[in-house]
ChimeraX commands (.cxc) that place a marker at each C-alpha (Angstrom):
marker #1 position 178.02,99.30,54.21 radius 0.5
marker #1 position 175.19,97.15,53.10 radius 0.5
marker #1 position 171.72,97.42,55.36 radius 0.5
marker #1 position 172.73,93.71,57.20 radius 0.5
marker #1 position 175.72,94.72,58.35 radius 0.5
marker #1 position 174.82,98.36,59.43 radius 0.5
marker #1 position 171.70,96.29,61.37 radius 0.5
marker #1 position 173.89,93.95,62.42 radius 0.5
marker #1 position 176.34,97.02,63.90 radius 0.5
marker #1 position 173.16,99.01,65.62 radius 0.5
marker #1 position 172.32,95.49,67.50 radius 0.5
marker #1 position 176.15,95.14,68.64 radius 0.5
marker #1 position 176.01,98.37,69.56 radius 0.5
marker #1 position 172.73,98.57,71.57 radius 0.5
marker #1 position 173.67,95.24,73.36 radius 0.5
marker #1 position 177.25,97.49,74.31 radius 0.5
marker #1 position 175.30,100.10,75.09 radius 0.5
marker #1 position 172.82,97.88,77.82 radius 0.5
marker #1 position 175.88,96.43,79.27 radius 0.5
marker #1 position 177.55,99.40,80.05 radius 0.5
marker #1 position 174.50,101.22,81.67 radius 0.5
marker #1 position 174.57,98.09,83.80 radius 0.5
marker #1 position 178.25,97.85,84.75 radius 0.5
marker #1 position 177.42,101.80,85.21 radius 0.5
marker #1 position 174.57,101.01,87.92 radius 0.5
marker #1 position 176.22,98.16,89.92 radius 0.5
marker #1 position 179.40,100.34,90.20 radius 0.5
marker #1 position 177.77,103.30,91.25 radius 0.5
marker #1 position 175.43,100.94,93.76 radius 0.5
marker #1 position 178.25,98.76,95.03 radius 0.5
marker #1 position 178.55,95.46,94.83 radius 0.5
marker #1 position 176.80,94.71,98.25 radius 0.5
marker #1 position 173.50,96.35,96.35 radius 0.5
marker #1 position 172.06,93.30,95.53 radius 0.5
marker #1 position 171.58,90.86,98.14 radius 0.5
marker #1 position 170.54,87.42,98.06 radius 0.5
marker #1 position 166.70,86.62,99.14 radius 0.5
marker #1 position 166.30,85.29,102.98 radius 0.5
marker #1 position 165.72,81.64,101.39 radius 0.5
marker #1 position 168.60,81.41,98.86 radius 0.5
marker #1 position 171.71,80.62,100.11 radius 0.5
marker #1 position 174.67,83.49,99.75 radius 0.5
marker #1 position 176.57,82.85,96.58 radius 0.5
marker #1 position 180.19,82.39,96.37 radius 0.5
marker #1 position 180.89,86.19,95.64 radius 0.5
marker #1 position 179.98,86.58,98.81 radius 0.5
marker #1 position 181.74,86.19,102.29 radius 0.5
marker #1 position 180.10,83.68,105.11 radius 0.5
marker #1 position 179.02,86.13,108.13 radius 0.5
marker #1 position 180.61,86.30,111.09 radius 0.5
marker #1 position 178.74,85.68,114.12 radius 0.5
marker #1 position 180.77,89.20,115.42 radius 0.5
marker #1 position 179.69,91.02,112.16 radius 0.5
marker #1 position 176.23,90.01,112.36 radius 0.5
marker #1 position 174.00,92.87,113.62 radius 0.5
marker #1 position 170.84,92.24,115.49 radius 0.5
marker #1 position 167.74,91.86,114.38 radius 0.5
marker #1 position 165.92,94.84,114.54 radius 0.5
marker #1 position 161.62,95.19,114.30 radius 0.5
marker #1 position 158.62,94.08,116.44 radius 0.5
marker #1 position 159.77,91.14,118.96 radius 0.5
marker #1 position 156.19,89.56,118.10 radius 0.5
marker #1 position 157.20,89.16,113.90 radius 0.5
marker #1 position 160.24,86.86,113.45 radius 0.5
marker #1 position 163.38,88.88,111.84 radius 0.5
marker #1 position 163.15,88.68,107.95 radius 0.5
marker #1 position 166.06,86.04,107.18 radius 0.5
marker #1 position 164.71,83.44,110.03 radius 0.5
marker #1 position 163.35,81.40,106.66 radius 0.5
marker #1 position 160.45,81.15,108.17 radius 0.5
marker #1 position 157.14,82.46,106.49 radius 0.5
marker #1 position 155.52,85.91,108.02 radius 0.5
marker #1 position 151.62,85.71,108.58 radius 0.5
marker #1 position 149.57,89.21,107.85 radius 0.5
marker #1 position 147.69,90.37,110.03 radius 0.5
marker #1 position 144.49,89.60,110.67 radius 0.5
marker #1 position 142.16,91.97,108.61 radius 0.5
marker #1 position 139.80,94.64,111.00 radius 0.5
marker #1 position 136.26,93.89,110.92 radius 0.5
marker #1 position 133.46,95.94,111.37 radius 0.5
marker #1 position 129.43,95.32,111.10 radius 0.5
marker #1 position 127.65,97.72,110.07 radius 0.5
marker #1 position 123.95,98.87,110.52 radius 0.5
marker #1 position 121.25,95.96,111.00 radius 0.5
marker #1 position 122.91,92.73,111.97 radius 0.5
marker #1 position 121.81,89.95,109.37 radius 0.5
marker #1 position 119.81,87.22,110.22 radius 0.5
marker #1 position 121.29,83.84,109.42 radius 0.5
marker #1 position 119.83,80.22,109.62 radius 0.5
marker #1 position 120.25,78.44,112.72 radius 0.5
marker #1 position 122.62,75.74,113.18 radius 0.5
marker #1 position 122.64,72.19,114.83 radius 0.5
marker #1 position 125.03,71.89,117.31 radius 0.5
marker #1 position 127.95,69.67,116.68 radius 0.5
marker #1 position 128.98,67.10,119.36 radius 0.5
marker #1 position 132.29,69.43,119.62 radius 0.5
marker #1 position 129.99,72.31,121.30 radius 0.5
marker #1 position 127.80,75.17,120.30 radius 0.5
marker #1 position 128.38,77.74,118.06 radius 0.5
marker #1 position 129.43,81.30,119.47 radius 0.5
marker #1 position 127.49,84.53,117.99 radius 0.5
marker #1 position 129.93,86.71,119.62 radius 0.5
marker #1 position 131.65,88.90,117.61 radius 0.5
marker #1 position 135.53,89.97,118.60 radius 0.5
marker #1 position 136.71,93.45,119.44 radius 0.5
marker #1 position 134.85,95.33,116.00 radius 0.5
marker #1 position 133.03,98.90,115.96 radius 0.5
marker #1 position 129.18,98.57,115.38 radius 0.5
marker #1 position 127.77,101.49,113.45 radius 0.5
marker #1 position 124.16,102.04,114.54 radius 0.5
marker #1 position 122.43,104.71,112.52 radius 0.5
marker #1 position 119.09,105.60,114.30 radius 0.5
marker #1 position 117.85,106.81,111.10 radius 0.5
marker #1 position 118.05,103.41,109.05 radius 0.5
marker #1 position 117.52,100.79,112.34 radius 0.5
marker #1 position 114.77,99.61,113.68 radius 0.5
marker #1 position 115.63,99.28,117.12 radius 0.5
marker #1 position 112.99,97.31,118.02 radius 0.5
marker #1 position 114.35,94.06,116.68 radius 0.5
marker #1 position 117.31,94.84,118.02 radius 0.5
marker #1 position 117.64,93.40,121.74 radius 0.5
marker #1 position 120.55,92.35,122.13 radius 0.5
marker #1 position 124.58,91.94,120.98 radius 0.5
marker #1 position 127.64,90.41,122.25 radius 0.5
marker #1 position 131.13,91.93,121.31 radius 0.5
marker #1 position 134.56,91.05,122.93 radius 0.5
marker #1 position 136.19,93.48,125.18 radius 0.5
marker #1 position 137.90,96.49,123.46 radius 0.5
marker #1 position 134.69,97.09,121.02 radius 0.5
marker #1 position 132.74,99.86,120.71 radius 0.5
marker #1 position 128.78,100.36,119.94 radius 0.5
marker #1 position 128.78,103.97,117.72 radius 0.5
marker #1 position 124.76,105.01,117.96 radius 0.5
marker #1 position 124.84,108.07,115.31 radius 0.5
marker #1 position 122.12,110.59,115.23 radius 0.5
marker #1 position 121.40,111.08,118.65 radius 0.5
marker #1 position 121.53,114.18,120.73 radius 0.5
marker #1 position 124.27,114.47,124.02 radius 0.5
marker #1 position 122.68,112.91,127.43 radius 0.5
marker #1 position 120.41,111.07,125.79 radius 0.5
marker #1 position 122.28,107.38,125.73 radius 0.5
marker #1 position 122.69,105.52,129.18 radius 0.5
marker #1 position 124.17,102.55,130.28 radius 0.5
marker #1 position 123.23,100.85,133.34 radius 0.5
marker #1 position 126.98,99.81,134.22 radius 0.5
marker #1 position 129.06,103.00,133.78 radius 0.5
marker #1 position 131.89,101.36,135.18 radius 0.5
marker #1 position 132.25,98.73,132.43 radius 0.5
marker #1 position 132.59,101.09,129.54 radius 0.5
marker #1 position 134.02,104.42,128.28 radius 0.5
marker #1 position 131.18,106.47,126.57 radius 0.5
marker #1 position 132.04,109.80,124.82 radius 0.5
marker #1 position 129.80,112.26,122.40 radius 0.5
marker #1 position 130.70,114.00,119.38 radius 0.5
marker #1 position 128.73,116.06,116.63 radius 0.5
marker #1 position 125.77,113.41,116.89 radius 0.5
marker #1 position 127.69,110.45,117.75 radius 0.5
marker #1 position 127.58,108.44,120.98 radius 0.5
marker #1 position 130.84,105.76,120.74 radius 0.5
marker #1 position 130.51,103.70,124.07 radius 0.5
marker #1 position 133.73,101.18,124.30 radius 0.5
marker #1 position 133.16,97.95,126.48 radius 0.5
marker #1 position 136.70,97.97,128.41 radius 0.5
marker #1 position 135.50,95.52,130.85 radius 0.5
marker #1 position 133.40,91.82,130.99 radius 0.5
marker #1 position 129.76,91.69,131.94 radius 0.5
marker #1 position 126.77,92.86,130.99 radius 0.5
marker #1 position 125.69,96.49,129.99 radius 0.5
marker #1 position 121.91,97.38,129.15 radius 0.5
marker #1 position 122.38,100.37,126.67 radius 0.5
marker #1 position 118.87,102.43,126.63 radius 0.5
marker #1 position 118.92,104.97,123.20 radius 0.5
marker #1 position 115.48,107.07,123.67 radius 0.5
marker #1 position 113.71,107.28,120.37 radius 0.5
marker #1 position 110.30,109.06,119.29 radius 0.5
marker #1 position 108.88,108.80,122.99 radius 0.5
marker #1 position 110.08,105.46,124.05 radius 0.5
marker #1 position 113.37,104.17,125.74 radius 0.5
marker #1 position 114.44,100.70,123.44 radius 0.5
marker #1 position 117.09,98.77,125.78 radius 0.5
marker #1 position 120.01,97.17,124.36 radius 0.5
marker #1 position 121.24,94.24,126.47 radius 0.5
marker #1 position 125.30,94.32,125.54 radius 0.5
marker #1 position 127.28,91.15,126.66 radius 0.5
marker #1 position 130.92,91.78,126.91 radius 0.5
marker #1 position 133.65,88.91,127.36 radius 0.5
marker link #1:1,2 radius 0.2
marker link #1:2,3 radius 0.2
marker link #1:3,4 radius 0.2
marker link #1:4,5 radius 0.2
marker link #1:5,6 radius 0.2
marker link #1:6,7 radius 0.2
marker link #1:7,8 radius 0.2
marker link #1:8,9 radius 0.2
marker link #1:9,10 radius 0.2
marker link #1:10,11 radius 0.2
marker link #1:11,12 radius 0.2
marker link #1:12,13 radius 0.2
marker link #1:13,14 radius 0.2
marker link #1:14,15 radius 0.2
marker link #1:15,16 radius 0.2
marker link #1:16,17 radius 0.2
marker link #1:17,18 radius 0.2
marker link #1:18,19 radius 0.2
marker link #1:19,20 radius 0.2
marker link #1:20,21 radius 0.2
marker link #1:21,22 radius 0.2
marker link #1:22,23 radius 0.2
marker link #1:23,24 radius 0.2
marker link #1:24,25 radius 0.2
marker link #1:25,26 radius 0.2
marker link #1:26,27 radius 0.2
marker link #1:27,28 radius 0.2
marker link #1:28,29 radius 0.2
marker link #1:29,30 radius 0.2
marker link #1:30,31 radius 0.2
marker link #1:31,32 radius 0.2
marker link #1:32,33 radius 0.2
marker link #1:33,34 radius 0.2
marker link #1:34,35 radius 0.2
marker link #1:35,36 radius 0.2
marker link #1:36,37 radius 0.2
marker link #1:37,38 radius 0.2
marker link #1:38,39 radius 0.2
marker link #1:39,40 radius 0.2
marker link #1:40,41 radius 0.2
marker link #1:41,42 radius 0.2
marker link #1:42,43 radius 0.2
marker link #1:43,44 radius 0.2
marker link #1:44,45 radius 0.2
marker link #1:45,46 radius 0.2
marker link #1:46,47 radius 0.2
marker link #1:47,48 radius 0.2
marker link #1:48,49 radius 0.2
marker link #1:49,50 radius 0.2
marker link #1:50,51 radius 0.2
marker link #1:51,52 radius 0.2
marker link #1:52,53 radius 0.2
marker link #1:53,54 radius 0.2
marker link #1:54,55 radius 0.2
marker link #1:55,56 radius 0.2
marker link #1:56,57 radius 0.2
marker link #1:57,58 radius 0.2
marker link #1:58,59 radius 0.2
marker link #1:59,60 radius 0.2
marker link #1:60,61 radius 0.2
marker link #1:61,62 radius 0.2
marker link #1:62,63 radius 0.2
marker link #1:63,64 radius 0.2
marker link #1:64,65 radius 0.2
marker link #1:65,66 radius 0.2
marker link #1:66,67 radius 0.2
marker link #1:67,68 radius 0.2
marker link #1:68,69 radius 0.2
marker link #1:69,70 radius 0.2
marker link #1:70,71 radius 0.2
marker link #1:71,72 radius 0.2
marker link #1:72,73 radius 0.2
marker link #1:73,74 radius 0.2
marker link #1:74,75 radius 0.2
marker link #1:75,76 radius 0.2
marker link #1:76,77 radius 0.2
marker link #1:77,78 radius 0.2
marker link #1:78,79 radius 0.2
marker link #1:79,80 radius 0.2
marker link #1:80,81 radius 0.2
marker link #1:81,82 radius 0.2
marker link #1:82,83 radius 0.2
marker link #1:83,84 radius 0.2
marker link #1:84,85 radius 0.2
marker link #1:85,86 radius 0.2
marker link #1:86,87 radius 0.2
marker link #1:87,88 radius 0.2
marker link #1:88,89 radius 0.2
marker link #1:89,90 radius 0.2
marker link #1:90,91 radius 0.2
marker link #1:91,92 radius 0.2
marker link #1:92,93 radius 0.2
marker link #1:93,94 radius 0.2
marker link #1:94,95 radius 0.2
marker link #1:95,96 radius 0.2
marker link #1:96,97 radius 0.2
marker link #1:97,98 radius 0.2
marker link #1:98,99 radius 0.2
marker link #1:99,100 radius 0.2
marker link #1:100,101 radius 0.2
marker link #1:101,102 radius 0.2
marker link #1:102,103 radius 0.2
marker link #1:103,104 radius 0.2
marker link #1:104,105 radius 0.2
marker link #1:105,106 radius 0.2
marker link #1:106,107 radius 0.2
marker link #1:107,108 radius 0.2
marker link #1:108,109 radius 0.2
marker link #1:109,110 radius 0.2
marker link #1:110,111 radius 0.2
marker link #1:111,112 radius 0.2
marker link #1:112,113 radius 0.2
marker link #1:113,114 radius 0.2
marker link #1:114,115 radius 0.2
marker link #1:115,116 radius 0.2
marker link #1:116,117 radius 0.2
marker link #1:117,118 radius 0.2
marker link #1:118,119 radius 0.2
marker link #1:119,120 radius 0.2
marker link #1:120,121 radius 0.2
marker link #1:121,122 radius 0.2
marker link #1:122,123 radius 0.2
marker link #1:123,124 radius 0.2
marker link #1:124,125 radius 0.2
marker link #1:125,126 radius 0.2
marker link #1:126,127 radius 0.2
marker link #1:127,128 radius 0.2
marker link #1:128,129 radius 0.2
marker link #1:129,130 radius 0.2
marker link #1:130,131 radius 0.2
marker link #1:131,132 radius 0.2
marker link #1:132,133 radius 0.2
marker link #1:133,134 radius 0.2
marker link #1:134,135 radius 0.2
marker link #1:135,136 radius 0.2
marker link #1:136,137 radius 0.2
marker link #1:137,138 radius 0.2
marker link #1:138,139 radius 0.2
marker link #1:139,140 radius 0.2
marker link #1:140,141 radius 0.2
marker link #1:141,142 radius 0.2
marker link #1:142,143 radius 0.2
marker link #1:143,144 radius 0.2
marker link #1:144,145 radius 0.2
marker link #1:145,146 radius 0.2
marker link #1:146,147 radius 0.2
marker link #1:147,148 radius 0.2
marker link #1:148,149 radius 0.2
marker link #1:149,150 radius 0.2
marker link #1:150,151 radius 0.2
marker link #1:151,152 radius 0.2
marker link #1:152,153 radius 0.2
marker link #1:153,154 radius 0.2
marker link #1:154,155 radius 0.2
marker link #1:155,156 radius 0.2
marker link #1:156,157 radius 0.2
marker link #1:157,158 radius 0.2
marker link #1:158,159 radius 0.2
marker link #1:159,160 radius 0.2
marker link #1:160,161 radius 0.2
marker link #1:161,162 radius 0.2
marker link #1:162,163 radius 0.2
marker link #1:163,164 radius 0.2
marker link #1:164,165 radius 0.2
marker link #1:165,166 radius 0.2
marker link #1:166,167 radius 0.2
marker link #1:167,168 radius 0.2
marker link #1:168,169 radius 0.2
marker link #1:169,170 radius 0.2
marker link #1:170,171 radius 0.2
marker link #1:171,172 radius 0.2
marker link #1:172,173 radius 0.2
marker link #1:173,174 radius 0.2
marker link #1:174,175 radius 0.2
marker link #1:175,176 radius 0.2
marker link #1:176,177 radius 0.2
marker link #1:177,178 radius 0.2
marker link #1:178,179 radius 0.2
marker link #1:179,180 radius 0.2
marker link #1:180,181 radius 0.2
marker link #1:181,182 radius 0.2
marker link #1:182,183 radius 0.2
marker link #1:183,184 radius 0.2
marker link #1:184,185 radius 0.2
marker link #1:185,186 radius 0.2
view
């Protein structure tokens, strides 16, 4: 057998030997393995479903079922701010309204040992966030309005959640002075 052929025989053979392995997998799958994507139509191999045969759709009732067609949003990313908050420049107002410097529902890390909390006088968080002051003894952090938040201490860490709206002066003693914290909460 010249080298051509005996090539030619090993390619025959290889392209045999893929073909099998397939017809091996789908058999040993099923032929229902490999379904069509939500936004293809079924192909003609396969039966129309019956509105009988058709199970519900199962998942969260907020998230549309998988085949609707339509596309699914992720979810919005969590956001936290961390430490200092950053100064920005200020902005004109547009004849739609004022800006908003509240943030939404995040955890605020406040390390006493990196902030200065004298330039720190106030925030404004949506309900549901929580202020985490770390590096402070237990007792130490009050809040004027007890009933507007849940505050709990742990190893060093104060986390007070806002769970209600108003307004809650935080006061964090540090190095012989109280420094006040005026918290709005909507």
């Amino acid at each position: 057998m010249s080298p051509a052929a005996r090539r030619r025989a090993l390619r025959r053979l290889r392209t045999g030997v893929v073909a099998l392995v397939a017809a091996v997998v789908v058999a040993a799958c099923g032929a229902d393995a490999v379904a069509p994507l939500p936004v293809q139509p079924p192909g003609p191999s396969s039966p129309p479903p019956t509105p009988s045969a058709t199970p519900a759709p199962t998942g969260s009732p907020s998230r549309p079922p998988p085949t609707s067609g339509r596309p699914i949003a992720a979810p919005p990313a969590p956001t936290t701010a961390r430490g200092t908050p950053q100064r920005t420049a200020p902005t004109s107002t547009t004849p739609t309204g004022p800006t908003t410097s509240c943030q939404g529902a995040v955890r605020y890390d406040l390390p006493l040992a990196e902030t200065e909390l004298e330039l720190l006088r106030s925030l404004c968080f949506a309900t549901g966030a929580v202020l985490r002051i770390q590096g402070i003894g237990p007792g130490l952090v009050t809040v004027d309005r007890p009933e507007l938040v849940s505050q709990q201490y742990e190893a060093g860490v104060v986390d007070i959640r806002f769970v209600r709206p108003g307004t809650v002066d935080v006061t964090i003693p540090q190095q012989d002075r109280s420094h006040t914290i005026t918290v709005v909460v909507r």
